[in-house]
N, CA, C and O of each residue as an XYZ file, in Angstrom:
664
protein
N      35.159     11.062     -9.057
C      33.886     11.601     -8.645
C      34.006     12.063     -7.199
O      34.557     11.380     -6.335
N      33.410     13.371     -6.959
C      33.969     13.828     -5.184
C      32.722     13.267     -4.537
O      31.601     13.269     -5.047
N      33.018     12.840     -3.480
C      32.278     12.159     -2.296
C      31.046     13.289     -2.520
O      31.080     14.405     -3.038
N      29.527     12.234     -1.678
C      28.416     12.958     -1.989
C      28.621     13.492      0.001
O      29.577     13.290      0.749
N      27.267     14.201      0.279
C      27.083     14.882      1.886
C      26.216     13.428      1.877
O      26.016     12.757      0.865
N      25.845     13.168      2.956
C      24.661     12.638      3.463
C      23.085     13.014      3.016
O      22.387     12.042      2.727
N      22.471     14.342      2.934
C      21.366     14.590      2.305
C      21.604     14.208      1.037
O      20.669     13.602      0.514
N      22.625     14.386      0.339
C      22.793     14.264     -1.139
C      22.824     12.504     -1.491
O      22.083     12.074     -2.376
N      23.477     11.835     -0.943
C      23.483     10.789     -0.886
C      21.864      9.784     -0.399
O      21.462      8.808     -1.032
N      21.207     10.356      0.811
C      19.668      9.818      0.824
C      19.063     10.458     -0.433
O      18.080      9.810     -0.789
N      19.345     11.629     -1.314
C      18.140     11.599     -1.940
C      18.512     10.878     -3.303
O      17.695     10.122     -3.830
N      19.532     11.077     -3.764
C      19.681     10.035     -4.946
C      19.275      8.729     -4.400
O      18.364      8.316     -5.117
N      19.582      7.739     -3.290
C      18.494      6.522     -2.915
C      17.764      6.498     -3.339
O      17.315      5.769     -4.223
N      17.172      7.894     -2.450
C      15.469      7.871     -2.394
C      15.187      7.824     -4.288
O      14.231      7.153     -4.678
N      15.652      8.213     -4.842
C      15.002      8.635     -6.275
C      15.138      7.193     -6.619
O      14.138      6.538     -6.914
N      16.331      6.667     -6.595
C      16.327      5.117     -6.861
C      15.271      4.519     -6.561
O      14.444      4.248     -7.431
N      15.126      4.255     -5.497
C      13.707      3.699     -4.681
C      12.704      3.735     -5.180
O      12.046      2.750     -5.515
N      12.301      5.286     -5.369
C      10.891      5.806     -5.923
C      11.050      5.693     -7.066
O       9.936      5.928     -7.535
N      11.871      5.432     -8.054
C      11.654      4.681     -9.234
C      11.230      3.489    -10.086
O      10.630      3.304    -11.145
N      12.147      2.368     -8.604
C      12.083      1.053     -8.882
C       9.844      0.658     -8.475
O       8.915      0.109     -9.067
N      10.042      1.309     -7.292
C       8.302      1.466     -6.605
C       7.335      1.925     -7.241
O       6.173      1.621     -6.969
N       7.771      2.983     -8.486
C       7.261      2.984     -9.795
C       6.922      2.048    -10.805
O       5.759      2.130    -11.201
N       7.472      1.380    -11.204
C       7.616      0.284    -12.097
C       7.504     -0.829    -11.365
O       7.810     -1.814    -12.037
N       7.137     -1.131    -10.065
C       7.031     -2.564     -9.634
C       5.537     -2.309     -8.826
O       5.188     -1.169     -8.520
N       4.686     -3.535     -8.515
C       3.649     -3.288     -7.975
C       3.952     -3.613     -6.541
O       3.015     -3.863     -5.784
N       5.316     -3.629     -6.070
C       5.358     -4.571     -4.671
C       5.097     -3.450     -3.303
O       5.861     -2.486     -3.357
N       4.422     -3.449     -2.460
C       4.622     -2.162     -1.623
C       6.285     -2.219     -0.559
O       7.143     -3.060     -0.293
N       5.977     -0.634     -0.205
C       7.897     -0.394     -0.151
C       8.437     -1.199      1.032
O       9.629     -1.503      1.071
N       7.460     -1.601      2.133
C       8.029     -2.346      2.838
C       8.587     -3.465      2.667
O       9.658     -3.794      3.176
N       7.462     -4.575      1.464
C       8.228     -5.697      0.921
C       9.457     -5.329      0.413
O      10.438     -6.011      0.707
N       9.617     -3.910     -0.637
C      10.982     -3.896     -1.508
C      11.777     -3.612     -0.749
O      12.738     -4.373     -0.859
N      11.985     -2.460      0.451
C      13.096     -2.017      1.195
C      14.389     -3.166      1.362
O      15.569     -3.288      1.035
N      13.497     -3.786      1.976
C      14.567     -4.927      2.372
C      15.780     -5.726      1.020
O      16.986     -5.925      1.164
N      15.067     -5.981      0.003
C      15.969     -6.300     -1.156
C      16.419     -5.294     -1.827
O      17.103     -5.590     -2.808
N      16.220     -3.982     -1.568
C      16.920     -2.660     -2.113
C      17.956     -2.372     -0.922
O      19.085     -1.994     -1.235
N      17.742     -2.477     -0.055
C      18.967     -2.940      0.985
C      20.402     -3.167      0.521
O      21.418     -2.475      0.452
N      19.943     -4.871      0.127
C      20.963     -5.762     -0.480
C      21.704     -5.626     -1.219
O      22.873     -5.995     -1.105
N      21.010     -4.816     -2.589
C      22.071     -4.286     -3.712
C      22.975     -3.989     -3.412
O      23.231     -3.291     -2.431
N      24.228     -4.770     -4.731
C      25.259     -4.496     -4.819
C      25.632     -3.858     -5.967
O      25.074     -4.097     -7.038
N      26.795     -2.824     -5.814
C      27.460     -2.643     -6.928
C      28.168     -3.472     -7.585
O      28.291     -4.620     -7.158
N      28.916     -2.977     -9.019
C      29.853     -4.342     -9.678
C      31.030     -4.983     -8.724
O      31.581     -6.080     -8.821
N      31.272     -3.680     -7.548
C      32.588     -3.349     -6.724
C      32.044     -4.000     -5.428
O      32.790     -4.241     -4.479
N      30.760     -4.268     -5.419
C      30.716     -5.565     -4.370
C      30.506     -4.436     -2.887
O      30.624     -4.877     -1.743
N      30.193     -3.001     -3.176
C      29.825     -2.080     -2.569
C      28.287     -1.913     -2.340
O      27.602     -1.909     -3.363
N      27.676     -1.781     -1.186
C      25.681     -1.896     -1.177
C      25.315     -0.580     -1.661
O      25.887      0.312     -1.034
N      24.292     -0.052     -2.874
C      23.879      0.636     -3.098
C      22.886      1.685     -1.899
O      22.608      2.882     -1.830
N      22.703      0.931     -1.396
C      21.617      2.266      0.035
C      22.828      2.749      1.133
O      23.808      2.183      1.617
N      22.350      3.825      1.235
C      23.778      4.519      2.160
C      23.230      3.742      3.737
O      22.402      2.868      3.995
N      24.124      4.537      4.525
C      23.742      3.714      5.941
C      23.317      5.119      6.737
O      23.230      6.216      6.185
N      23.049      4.829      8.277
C      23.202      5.819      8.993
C      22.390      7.485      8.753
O      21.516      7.388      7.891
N      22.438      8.038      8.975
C      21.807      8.987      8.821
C      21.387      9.472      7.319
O      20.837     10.572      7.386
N      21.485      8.963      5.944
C      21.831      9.005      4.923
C      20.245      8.260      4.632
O      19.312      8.584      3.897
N      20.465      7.076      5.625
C      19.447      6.132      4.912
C      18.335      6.922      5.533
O      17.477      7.412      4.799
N      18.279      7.107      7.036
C      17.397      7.674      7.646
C      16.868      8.601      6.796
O      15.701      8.413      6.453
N      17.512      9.671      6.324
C      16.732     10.673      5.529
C      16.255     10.018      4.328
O      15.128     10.449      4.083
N      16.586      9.260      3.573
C      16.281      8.859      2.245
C      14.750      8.042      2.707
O      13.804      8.404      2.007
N      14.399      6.965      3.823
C      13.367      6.627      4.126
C      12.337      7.133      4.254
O      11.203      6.879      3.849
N      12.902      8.112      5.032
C      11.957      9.714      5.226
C      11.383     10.252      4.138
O      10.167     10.442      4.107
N      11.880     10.445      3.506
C      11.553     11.033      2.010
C      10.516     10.399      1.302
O       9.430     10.877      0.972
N      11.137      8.837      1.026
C       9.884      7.687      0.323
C       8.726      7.869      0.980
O       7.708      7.990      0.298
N       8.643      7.919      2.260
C       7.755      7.524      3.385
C       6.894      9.087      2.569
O       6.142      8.774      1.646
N       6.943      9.896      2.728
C       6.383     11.198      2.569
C       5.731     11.768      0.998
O       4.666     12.336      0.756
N       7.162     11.233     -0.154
C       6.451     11.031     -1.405
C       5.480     10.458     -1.308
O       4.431     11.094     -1.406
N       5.449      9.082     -1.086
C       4.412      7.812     -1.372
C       2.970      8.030     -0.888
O       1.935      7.581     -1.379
N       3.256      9.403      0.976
C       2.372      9.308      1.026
C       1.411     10.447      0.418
O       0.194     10.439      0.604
N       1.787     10.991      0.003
C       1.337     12.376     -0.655
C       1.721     12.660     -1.985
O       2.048     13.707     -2.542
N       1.593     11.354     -2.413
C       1.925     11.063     -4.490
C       1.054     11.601     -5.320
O       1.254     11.836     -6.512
N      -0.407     11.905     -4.405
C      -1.625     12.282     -5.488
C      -1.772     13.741     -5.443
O      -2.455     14.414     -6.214
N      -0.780     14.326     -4.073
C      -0.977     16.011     -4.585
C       0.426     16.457     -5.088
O       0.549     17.593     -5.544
N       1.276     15.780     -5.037
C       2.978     15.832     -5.913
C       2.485     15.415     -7.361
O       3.074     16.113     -8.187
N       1.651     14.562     -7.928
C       1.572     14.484     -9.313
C       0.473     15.241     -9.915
O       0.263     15.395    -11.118
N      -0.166     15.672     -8.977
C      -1.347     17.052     -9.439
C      -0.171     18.251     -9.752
O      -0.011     18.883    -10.796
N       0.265     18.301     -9.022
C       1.553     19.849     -9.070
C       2.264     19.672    -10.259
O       2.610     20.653    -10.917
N       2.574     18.295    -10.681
C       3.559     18.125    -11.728
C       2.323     18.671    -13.306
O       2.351     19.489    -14.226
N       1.318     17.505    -12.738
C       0.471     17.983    -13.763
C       0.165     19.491    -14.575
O       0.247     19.778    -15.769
N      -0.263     20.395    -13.246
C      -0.190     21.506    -13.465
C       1.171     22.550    -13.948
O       1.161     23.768    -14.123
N       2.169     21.692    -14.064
C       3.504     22.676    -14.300
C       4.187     21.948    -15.227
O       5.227     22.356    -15.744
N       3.681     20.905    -15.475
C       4.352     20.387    -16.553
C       3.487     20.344    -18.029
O       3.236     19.282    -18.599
N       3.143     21.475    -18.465
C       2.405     22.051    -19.898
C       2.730     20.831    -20.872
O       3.780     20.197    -20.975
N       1.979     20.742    -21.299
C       1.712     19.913    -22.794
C       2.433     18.192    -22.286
O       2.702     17.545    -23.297
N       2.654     17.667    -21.377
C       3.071     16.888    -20.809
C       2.089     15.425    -19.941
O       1.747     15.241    -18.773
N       1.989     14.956    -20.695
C       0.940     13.403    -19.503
C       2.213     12.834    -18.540
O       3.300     12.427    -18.949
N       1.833     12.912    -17.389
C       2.113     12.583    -16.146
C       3.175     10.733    -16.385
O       4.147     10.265    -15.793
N       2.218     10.177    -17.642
C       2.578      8.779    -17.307
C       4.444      8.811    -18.691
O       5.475      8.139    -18.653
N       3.848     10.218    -19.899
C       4.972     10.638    -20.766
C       6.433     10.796    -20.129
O       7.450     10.400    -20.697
N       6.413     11.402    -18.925
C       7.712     12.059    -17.938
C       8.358     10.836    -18.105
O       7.566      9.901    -17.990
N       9.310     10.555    -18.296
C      10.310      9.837    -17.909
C      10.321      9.417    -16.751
O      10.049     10.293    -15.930
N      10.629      7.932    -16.132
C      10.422      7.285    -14.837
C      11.329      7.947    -13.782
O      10.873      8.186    -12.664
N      12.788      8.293    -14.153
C      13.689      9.136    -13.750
C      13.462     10.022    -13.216
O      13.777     10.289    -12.056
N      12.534     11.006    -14.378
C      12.434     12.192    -14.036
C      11.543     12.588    -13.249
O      11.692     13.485    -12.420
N      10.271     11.778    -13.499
C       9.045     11.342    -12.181
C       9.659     11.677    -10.974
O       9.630     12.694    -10.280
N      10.343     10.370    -10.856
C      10.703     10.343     -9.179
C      11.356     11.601     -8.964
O      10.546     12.246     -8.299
N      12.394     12.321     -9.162
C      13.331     13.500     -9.252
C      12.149     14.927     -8.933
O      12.328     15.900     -8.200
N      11.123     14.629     -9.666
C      10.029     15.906     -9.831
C       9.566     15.749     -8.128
O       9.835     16.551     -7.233
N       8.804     14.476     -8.010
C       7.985     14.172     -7.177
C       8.621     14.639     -5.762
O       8.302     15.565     -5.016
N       9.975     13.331     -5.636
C      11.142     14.124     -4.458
C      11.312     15.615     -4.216
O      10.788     16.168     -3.249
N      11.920     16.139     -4.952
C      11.505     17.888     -5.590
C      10.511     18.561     -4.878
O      10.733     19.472     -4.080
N       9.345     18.083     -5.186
C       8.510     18.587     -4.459
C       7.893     18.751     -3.402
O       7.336     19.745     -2.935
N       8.082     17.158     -2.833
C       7.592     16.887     -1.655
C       8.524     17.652     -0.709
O       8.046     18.159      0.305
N       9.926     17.770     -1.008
C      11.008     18.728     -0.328
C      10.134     20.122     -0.067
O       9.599     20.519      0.968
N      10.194     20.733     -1.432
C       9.422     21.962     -1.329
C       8.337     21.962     -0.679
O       8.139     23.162     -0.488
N       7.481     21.387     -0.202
C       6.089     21.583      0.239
C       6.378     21.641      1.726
O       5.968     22.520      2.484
N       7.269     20.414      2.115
C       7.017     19.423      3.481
C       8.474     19.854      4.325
O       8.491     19.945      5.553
N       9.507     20.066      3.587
C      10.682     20.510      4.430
C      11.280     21.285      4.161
O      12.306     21.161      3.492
N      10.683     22.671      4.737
C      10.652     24.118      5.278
C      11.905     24.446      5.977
O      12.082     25.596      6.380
N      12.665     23.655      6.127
C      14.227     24.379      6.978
C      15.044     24.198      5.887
O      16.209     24.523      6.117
N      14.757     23.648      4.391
C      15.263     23.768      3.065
C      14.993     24.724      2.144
O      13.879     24.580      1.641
N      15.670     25.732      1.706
C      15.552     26.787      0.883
C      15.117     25.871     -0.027
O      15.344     24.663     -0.084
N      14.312     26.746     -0.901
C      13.852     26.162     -2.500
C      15.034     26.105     -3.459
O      15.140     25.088     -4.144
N      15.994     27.141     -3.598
C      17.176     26.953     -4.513
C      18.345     25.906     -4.146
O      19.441     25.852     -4.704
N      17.906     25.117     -3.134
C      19.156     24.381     -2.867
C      18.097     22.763     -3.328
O      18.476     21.803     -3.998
N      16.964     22.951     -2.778
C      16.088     21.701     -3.384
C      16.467     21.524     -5.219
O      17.129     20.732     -5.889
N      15.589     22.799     -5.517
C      16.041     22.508     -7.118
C      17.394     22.216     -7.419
O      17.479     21.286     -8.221
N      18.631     22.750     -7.009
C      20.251     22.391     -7.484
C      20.034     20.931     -7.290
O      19.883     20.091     -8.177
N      20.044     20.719     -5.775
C      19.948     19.119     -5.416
C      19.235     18.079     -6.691
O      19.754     17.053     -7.131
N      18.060     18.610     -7.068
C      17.209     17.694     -8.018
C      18.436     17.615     -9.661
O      18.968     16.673    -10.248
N      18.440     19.381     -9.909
C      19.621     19.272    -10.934
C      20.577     18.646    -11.353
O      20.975     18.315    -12.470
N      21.114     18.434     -9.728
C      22.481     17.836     -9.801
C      22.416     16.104    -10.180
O      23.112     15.422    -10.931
N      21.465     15.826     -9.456
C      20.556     14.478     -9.575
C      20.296     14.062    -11.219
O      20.752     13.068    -11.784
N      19.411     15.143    -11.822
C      19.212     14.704    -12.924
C      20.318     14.878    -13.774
O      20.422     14.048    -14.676
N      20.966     15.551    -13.717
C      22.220     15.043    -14.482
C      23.021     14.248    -14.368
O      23.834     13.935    -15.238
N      22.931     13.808    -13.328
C      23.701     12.441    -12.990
C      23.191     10.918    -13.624
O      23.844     10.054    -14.209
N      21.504     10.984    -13.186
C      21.089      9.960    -13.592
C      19.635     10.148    -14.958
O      18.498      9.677    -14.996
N      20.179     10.787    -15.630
C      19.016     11.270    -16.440
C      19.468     12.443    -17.729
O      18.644     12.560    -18.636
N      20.489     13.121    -17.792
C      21.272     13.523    -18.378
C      21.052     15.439    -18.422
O      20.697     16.154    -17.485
N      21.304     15.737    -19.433
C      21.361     17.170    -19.712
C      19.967     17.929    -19.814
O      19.581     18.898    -19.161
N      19.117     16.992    -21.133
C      17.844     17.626    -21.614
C      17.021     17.720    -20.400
O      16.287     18.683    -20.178
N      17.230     16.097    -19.142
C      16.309     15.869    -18.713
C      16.169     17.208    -17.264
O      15.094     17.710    -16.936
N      17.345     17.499    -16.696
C      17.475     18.762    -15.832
C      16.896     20.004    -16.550
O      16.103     20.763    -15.993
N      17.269     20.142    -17.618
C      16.293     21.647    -18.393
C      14.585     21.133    -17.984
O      13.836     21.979    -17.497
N      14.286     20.283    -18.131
C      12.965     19.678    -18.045
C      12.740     20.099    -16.370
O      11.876     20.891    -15.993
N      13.462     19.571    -15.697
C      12.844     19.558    -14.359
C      13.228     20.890    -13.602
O      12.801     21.216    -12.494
N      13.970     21.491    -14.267
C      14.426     22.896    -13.393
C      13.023     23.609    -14.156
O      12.448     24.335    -13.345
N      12.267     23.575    -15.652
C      11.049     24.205    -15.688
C      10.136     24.268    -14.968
O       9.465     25.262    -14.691
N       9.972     22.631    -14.403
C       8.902     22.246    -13.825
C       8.780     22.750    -12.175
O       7.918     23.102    -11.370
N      10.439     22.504    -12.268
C      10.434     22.738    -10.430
C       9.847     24.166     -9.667
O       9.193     24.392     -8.649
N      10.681     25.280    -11.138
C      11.004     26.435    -11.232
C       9.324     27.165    -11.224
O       9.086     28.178    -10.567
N       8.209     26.415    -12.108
C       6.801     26.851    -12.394
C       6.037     26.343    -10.775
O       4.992     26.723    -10.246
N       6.854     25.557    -10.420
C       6.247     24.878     -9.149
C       6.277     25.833     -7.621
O       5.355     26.237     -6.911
N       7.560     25.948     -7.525
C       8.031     27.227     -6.613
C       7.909     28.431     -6.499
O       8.122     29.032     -5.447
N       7.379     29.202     -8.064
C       6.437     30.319     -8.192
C       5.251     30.284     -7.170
O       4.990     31.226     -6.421
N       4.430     28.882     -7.223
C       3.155     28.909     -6.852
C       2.981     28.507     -5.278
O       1.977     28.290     -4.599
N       4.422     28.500     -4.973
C       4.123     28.219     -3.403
C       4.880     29.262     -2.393
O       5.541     28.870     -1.431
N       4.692     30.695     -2.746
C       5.142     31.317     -2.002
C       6.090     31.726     -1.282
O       6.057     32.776     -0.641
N       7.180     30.807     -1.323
C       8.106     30.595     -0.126
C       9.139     31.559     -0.863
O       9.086     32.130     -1.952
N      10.057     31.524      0.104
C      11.061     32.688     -0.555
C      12.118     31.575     -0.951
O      12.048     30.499     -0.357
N      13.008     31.750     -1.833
C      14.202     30.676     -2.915
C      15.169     30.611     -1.920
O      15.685     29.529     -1.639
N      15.454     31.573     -1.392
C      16.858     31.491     -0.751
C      17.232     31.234      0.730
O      18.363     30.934      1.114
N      15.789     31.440      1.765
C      16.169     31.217      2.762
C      14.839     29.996      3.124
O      13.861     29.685      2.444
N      15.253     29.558      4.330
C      13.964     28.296      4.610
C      12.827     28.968      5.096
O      12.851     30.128      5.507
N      11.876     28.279      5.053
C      10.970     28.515      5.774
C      10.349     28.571      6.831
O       9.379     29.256      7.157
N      10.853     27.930      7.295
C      10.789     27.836      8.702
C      12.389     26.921      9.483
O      13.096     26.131      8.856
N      12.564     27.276     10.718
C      13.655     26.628     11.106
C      13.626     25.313     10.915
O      12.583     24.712     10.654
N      15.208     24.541     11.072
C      15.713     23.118     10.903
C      14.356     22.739     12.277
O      13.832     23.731     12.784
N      14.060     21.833     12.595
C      13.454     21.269     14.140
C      14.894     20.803     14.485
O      15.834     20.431     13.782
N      14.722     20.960     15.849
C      15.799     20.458     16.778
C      15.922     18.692     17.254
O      15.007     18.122     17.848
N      16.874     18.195     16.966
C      16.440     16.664     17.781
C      16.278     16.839     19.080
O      16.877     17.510     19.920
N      15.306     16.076     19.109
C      14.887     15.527     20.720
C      15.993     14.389     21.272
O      16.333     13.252     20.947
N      16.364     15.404     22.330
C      17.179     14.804     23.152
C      16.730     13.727     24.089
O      15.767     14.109     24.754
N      17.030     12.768     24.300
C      16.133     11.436     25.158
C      17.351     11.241     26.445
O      18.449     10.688     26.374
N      16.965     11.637     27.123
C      17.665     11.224     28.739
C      18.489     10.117     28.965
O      17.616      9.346     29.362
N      19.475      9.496     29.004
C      20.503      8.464     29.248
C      19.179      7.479     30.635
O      18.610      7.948     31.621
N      19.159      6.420     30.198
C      18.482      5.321     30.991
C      19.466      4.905     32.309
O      20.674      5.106     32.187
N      19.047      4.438     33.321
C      19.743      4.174     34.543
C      19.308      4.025     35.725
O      18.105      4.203     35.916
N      19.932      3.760     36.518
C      19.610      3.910     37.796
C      20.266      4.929     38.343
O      21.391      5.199     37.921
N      19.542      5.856     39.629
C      19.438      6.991     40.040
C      20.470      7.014     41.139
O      20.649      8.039     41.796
């Protein structure tokens, strides 16, 4: 399997995350910490570190908080479909998906949807990516933005001054 980037790596987390936060009633601050911990069989921690995690937090933080106009959107683009029918997988994958598209504008829309693609085939299989490239695809019609380039620039980090004496 070839090594993931860092964005690629926070958002499969994040989908993890927003799955398990699905199916559990605990809020994410209690879970973070024991989603932390996970291990693989290889005795490897499932949450990336470092800038990886940073973005993947980011993400939850932003789904979670804007879940009721990400599952209105799904609603509306996902035809003949109940919200609670979607697959838990594919939920989170849609939701992430979108909140990308709406909220982070220095991301082309065609690299969001691949990203989600690539995702759902990984953890959700073949049928379930035809499913979400419809949904994503009916979704990104309705928001204007152009597919291929961002919307607005990356933001720059803020540089913070080295502490000291003068």
């Amino acid at each position: 399997m070839k090594p993931t980037g860092k964005r690629r790596a926070g958002r499969e987390f994040a989908v993890q995350c927003l799955f398990q936060l699905d199916h559990n009633a605990t809020p994410f601050e209690e879970t973070l910490p024991r989603i932390l911990e996970l291990k693989r069989d290889d005795g490897t921690r499932v949450a990336p570190t470092g800038k990886a995690r940073e973005f993947a937090e980011e993400l939850i933080r932003g789904v979670l908080g804007n879940k009721e106009d990400l599952d209105q959107r799904i609603r509306g683009a996902a035809q003949n479909f109940q919200l609670d029918r979607i697959g838990g997988v594919e939920r989170a994958i849609l939701r992430l998906a979108i909140y990308e598209m709406t909220h982070n504008l220095d991301v082309p829309p065609v690299v969001i949807i691949n990203e989600a693609l690539e995702i759902s085939k990984r953890y959700a299989g073949e049928d379930a990516a035809k499913f979400v490239n419809g949904v994503l695809d009916r979704i990104h019609h309705t928001l204007g933005r152009p597919a291929r380039t961002p919307a607005a620039p990356r933001p720059k980090p803020v540089e913070i001054p080295p502490q000291g004496n003068p």
